[in-house]
C-alpha positions as CSV (number, residue, x, y, z in Angstrom):
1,X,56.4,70.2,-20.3
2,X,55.1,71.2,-23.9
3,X,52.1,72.1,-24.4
4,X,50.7,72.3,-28.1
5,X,48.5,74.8,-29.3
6,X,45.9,73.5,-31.7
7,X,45.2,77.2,-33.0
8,X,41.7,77.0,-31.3
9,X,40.6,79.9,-28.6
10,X,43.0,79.3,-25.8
11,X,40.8,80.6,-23.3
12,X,41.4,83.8,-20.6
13,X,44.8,84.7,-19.8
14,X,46.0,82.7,-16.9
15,X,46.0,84.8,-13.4
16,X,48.7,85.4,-11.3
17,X,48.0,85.0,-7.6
18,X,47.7,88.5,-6.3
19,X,49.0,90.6,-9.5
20,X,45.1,92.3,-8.9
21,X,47.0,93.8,-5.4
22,X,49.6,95.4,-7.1
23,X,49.5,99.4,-6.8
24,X,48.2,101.4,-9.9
25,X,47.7,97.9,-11.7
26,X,43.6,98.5,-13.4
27,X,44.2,96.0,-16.1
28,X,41.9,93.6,-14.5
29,X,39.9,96.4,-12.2
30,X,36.8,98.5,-13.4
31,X,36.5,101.7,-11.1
32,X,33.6,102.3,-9.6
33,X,30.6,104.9,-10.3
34,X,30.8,107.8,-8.4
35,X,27.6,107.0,-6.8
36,X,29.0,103.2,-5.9
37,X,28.2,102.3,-2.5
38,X,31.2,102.7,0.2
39,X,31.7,98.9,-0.2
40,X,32.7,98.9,-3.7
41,X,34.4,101.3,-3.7
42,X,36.8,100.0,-0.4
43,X,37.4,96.5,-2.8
44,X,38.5,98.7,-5.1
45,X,41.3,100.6,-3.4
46,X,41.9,97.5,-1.7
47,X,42.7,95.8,-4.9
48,X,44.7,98.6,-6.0
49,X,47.2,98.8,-3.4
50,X,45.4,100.9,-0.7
51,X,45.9,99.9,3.2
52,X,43.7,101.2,6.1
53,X,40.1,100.9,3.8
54,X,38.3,99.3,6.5
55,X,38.6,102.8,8.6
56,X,37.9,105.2,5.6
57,X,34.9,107.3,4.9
58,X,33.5,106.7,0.9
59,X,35.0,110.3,0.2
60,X,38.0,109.1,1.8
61,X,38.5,106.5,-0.5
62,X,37.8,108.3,-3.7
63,X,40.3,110.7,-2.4
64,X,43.0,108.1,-1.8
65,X,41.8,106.4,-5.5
66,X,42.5,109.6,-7.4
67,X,45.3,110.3,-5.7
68,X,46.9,107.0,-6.8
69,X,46.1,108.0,-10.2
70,X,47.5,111.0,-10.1
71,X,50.4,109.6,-9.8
């Protein structure tokens, strides 16, 4: 199937289910203030690739974020 493009705004990007899980991938992802509660910050390194959230402490998770990053 063709689609035409009329040159108009074609809307946001099409999504691909679950390409916000993929490991170091931020282009959809805004990290969290430092002072975000534990919650947002465990969707966060969820999203990002991070197993085991559930059972970490806030620092915990900040920890495992920047050490993804420093990757």
């Amino acid at each position: 199937m063709v689609e035409e493009f009329d040159g108009g705004n074609p809307g946001p990007a099409p999504s691909i289910a679950g390409d916000e899980k993929v490991p170091g991938n931020t282009t959809e992802l805004e990290r969290p203030k430092n002072a975000a509660p534990k919650p947002e910050w465990a969707e966060y390194a969820a999203r990002r690739g991070i197993e085991g959230v559930e059972g970490m402490s806030k620092d915990e998770l900040v920890a495992a974020v920047n050490a993804l990053d420093a990757q």
